[in-house]
C-alpha atoms as an extended CHARMM CRD file, in Angstrom:
* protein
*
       175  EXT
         1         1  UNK       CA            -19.7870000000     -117.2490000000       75.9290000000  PROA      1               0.0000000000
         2         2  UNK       CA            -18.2980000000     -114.5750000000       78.6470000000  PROA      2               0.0000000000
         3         3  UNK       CA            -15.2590000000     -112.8510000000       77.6910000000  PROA      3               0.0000000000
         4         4  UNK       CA            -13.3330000000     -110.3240000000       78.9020000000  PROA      4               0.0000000000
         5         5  UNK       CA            -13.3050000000     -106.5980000000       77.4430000000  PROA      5               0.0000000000
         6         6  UNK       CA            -10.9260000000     -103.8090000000       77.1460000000  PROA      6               0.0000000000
         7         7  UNK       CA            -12.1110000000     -101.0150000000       78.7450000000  PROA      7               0.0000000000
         8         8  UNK       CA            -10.3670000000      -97.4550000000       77.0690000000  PROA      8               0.0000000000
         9         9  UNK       CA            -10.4350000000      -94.7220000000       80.0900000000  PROA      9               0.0000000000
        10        10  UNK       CA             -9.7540000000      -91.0730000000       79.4680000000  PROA      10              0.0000000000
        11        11  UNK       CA             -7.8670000000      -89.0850000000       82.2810000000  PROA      11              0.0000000000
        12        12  UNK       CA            -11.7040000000      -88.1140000000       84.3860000000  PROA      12              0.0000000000
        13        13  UNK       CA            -12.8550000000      -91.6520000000       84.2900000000  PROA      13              0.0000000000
        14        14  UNK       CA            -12.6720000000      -95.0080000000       86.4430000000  PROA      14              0.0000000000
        15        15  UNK       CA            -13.7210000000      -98.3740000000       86.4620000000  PROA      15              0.0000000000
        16        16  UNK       CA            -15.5100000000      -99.8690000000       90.1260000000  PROA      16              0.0000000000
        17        17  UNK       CA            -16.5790000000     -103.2410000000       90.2020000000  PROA      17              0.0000000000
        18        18  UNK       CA            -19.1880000000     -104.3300000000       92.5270000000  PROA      18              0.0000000000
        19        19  UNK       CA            -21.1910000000     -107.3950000000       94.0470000000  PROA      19              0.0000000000
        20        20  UNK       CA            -24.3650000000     -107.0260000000       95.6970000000  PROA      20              0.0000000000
        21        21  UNK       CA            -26.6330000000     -110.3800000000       94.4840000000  PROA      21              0.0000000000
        22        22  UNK       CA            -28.1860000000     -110.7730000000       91.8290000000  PROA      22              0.0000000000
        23        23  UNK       CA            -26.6920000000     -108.5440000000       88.8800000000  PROA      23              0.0000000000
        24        24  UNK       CA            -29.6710000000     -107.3230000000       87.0480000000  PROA      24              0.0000000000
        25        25  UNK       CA            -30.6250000000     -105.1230000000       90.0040000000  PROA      25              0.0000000000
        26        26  UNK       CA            -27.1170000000     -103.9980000000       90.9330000000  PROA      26              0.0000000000
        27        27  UNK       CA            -26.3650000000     -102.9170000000       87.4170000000  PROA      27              0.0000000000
        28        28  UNK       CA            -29.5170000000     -100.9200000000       87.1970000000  PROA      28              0.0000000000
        29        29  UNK       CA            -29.1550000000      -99.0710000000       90.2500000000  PROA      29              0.0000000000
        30        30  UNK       CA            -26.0560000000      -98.0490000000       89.6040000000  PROA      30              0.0000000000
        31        31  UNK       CA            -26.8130000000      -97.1550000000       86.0070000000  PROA      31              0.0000000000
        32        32  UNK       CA            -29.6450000000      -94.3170000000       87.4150000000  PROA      32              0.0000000000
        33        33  UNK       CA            -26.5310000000      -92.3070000000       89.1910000000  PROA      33              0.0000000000
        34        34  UNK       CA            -25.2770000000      -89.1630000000       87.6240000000  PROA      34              0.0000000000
        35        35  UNK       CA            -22.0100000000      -89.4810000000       86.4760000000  PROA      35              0.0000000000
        36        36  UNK       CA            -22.1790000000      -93.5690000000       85.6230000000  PROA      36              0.0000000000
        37        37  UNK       CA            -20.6060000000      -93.3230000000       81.9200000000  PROA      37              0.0000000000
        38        38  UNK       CA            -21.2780000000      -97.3730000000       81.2990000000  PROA      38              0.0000000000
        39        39  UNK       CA            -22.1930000000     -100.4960000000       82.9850000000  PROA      39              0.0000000000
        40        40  UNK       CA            -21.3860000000     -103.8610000000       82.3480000000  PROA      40              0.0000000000
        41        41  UNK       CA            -22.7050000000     -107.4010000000       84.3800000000  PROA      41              0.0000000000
        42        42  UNK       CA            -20.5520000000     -110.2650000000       84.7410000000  PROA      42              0.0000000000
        43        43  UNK       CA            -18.4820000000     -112.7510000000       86.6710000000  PROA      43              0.0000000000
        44        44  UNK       CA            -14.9470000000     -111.6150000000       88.8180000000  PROA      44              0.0000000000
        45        45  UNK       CA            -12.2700000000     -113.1720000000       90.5280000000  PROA      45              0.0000000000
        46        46  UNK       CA            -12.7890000000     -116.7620000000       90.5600000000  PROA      46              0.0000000000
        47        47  UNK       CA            -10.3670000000     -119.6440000000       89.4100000000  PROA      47              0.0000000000
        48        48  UNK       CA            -11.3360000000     -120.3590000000       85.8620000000  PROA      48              0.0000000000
        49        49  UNK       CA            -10.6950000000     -118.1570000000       83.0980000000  PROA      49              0.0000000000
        50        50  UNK       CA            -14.3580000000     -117.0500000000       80.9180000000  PROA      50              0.0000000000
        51        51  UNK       CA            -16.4830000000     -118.6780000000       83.0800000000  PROA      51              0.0000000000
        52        52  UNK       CA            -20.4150000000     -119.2890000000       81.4250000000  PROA      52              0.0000000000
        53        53  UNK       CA            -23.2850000000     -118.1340000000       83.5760000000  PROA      53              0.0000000000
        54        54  UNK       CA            -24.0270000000     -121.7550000000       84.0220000000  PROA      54              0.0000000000
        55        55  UNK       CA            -21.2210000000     -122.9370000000       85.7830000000  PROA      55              0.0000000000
        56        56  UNK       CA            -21.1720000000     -119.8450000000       87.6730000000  PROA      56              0.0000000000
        57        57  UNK       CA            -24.4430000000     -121.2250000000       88.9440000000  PROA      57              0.0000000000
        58        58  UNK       CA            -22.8940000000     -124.1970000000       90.4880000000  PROA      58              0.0000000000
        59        59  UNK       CA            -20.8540000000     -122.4960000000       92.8490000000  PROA      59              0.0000000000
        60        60  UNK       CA            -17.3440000000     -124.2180000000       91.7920000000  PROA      60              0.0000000000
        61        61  UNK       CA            -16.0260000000     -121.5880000000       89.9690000000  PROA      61              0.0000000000
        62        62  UNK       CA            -15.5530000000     -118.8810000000       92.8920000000  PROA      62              0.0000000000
        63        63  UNK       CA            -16.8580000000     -115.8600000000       90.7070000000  PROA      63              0.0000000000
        64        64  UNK       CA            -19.3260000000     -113.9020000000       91.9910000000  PROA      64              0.0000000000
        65        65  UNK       CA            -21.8190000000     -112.3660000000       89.6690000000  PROA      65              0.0000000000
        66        66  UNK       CA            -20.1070000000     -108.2910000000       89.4320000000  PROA      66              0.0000000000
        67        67  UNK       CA            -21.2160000000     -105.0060000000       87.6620000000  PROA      67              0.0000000000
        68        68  UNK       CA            -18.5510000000     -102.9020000000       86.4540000000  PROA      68              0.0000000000
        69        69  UNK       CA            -19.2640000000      -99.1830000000       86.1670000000  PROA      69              0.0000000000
        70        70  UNK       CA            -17.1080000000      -96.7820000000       84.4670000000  PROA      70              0.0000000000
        71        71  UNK       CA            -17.5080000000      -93.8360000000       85.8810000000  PROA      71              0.0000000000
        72        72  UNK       CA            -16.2980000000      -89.9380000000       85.4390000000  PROA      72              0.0000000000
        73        73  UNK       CA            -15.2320000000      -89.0470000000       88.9990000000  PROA      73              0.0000000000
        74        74  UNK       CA            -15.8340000000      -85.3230000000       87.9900000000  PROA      74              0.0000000000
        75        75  UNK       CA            -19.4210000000      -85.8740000000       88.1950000000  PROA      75              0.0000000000
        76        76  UNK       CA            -19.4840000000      -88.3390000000       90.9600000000  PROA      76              0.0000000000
        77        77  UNK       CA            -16.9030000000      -89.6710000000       93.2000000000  PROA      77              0.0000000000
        78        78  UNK       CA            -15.6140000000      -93.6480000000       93.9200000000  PROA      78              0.0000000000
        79        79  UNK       CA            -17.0630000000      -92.6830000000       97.4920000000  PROA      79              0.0000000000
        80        80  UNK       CA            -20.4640000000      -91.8450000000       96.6710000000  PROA      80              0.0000000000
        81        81  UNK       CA            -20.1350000000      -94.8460000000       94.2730000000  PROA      81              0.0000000000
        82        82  UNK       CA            -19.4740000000      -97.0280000000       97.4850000000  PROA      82              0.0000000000
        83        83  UNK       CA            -22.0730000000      -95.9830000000       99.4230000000  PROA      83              0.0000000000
        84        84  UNK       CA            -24.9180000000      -96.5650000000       96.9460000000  PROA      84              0.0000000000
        85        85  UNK       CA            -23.6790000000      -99.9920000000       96.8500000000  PROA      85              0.0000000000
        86        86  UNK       CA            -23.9540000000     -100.5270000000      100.9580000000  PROA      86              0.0000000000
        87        87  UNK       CA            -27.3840000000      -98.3480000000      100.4770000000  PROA      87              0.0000000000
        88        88  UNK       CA            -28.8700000000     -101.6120000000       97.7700000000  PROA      88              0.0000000000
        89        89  UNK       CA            -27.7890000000     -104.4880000000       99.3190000000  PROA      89              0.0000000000
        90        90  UNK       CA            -27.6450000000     -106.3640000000      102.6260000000  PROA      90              0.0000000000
        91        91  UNK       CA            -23.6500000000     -106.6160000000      103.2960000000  PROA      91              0.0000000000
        92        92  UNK       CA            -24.1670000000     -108.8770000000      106.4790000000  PROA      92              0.0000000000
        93        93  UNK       CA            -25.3890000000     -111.8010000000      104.9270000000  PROA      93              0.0000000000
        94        94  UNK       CA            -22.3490000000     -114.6630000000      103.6160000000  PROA      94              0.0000000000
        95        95  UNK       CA            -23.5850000000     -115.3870000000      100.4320000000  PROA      95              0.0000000000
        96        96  UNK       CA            -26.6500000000     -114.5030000000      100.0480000000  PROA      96              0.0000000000
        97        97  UNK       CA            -29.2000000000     -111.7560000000       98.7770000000  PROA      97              0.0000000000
        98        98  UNK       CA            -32.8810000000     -112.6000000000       99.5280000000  PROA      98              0.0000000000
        99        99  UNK       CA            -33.6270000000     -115.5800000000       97.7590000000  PROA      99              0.0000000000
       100       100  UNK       CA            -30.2390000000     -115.7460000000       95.7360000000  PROA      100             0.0000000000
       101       101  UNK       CA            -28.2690000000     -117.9260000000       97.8470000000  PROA      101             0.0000000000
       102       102  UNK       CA            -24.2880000000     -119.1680000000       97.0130000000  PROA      102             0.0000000000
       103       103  UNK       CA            -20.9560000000     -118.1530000000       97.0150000000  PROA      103             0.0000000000
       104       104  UNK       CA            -21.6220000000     -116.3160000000       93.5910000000  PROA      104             0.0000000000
       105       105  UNK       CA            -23.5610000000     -113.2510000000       95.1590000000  PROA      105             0.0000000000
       106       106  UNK       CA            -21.2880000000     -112.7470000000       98.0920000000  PROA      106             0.0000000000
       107       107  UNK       CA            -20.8910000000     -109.5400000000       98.8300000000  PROA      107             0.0000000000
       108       108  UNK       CA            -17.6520000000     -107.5260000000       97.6360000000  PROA      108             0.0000000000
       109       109  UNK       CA            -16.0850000000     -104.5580000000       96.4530000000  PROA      109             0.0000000000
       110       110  UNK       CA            -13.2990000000     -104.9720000000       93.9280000000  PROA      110             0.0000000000
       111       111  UNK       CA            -10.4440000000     -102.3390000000       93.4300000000  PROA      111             0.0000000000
       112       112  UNK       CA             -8.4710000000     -101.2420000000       90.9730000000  PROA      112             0.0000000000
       113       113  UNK       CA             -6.5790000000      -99.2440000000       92.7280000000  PROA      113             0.0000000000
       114       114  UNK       CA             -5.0610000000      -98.6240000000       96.3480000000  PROA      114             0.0000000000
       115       115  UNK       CA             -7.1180000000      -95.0390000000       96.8830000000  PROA      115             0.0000000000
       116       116  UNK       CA             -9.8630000000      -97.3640000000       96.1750000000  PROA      116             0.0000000000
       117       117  UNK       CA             -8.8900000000      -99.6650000000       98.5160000000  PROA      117             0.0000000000
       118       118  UNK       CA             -8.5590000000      -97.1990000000      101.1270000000  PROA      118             0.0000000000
       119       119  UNK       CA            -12.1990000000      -95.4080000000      100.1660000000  PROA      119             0.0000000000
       120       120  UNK       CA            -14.1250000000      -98.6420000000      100.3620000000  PROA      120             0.0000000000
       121       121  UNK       CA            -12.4130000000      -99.4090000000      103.7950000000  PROA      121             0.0000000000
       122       122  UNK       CA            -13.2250000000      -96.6010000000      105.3070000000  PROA      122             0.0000000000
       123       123  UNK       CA            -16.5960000000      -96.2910000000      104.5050000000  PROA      123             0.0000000000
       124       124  UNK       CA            -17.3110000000     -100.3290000000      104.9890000000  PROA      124             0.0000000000
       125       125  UNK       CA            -15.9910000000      -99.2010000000      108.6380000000  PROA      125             0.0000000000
       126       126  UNK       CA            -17.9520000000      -96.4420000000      108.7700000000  PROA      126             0.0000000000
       127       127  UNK       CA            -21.3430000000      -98.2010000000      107.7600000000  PROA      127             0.0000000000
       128       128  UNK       CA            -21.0120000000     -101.2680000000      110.1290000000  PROA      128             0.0000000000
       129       129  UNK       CA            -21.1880000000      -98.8410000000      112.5880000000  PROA      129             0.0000000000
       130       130  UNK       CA            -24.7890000000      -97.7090000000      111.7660000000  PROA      130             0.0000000000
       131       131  UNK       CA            -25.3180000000     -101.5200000000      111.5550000000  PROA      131             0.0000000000
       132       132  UNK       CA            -25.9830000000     -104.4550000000      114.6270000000  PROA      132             0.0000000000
       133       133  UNK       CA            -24.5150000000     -107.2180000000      112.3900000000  PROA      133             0.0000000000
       134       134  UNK       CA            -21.3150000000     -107.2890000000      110.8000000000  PROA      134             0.0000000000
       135       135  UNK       CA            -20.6680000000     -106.1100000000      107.5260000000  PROA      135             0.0000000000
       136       136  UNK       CA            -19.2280000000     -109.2260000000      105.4360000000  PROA      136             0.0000000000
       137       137  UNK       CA            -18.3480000000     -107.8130000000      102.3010000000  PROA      137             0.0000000000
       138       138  UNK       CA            -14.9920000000     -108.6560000000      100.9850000000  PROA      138             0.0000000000
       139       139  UNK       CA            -12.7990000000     -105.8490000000       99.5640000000  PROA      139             0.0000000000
       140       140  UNK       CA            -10.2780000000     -107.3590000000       97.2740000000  PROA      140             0.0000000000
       141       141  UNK       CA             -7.7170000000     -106.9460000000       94.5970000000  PROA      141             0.0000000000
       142       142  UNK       CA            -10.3130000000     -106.8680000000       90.9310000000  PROA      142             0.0000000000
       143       143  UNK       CA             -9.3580000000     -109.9300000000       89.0050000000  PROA      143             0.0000000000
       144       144  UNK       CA            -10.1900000000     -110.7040000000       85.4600000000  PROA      144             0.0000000000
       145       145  UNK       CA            -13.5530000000     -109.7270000000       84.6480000000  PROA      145             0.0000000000
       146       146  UNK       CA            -15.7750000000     -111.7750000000       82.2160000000  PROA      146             0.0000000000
       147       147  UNK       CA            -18.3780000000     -110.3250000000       80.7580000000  PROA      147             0.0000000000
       148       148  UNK       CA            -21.8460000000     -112.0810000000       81.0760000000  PROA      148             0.0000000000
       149       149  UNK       CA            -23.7590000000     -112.9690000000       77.6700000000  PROA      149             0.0000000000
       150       150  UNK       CA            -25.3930000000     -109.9630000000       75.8230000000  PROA      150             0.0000000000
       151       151  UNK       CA            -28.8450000000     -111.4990000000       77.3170000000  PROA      151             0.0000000000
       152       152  UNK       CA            -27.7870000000     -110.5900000000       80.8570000000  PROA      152             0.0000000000
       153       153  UNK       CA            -26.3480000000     -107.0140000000       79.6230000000  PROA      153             0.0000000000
       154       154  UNK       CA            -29.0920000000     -104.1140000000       80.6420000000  PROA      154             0.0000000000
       155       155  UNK       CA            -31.1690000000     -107.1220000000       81.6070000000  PROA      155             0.0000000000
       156       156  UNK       CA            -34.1730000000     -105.4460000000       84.0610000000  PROA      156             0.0000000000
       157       157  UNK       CA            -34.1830000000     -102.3760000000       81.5240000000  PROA      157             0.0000000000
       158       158  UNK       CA            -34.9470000000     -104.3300000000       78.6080000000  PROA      158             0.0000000000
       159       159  UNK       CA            -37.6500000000     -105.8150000000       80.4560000000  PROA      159             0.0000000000
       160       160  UNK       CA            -39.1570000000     -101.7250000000       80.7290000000  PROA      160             0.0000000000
       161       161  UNK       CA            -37.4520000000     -100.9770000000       84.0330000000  PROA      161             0.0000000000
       162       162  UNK       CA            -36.4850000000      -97.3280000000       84.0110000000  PROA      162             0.0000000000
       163       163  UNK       CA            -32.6370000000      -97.0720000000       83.8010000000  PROA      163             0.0000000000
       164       164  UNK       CA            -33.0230000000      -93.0780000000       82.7640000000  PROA      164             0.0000000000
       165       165  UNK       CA            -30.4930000000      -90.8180000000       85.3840000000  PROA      165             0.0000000000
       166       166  UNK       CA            -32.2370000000      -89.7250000000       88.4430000000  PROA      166             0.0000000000
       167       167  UNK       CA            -35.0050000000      -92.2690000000       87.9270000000  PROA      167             0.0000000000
       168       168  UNK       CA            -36.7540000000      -93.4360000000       91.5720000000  PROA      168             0.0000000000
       169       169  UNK       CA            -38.7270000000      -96.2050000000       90.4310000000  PROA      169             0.0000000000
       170       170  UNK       CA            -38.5090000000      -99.4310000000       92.5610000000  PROA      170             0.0000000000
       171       171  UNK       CA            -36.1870000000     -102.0670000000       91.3650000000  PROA      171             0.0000000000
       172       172  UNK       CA            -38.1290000000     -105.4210000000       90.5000000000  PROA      172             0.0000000000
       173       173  UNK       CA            -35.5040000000     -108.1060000000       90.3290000000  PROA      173             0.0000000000
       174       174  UNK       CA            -37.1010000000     -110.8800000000       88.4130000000  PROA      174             0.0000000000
       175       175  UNK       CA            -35.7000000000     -114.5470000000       86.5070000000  PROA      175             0.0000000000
């Protein structure tokens, strides 16, 4: 069952949540970066409260499938953070990433806070133009988040992906 989890921050550290697709992949690119203190996958703002991966699945729930990163912005900044995620995914496709297609791996970048806010903006702006398309991800408030079951946590690396810092390996997303 998903719940949510307190997350303890000293003063150098943040949380960003992110949704790129599929979570397995997100989580583990984001988990190679310098600075990434902890990573969790899961399910954000949607309209029911601990949502299971299964109804997630059907699209009625409004989550899409998230990695939160906790982060110490001494090593890297919210910015660079931001980037990677436009770098890993394809933000000018509505719902959809590759195969993955529905409303739960939209693309979107969750704040929790308005400096955030203003970062992702920017840069969003800044990427579209480098892009023909139009970048669709959603930049909104970060809701609840619920964590997925342990069996999604760390998912790819369990399966003997490389998830040490630095690592360059491709990123085989895989069900």
């Amino acid at each position: 069952m998903t719940k949510t989890i307190q997350v303890t921050l000293e003063p150098h550290e943040q949380l960003a949540t992110f949704a790129a697709g599929c979570f397995w992949s997100v989580q583990l690119s984001f988990q190679r970066l310098d600075g990434v203190i902890d990573t969790h996958v899961g399910y954000i703002n949607g309209n029911i409260e601990n949502p299971t991966y299964q109804q997630v699945c059907t699209g009625t729930t409004g989550h899409a499938e998230a990695v939160q990163i906790k982060f110490d912005e001494n090593k890297i900044l919210y910015e660079d953070l931001v980037k990677k995620f436009f770098e890993i995914h394809n933000p000018t496709t509505l719902n959809r990433q590759k195969n993955d297609v529905g409303t739960q791996y939209r693309s979107g970048i969750y704040y929790h806070s308005n400096e955030q806010r203003d970062i992702a903006e920017r840069v969003k702006k800044d990427e579209e133009e480098n892009l023909k398309d139009a970048i669709v991800t959603e930049i909104e408030p970060a809701g609840p988040f619920y964590n997925a079951d342990d069996y999604h946590q760390r998912y790819l690396e369990k399966g003997g992906q490389c998830a040490r810092t630095g690592c360059t390996d491709r990123i085989r997303c895989y069900g």
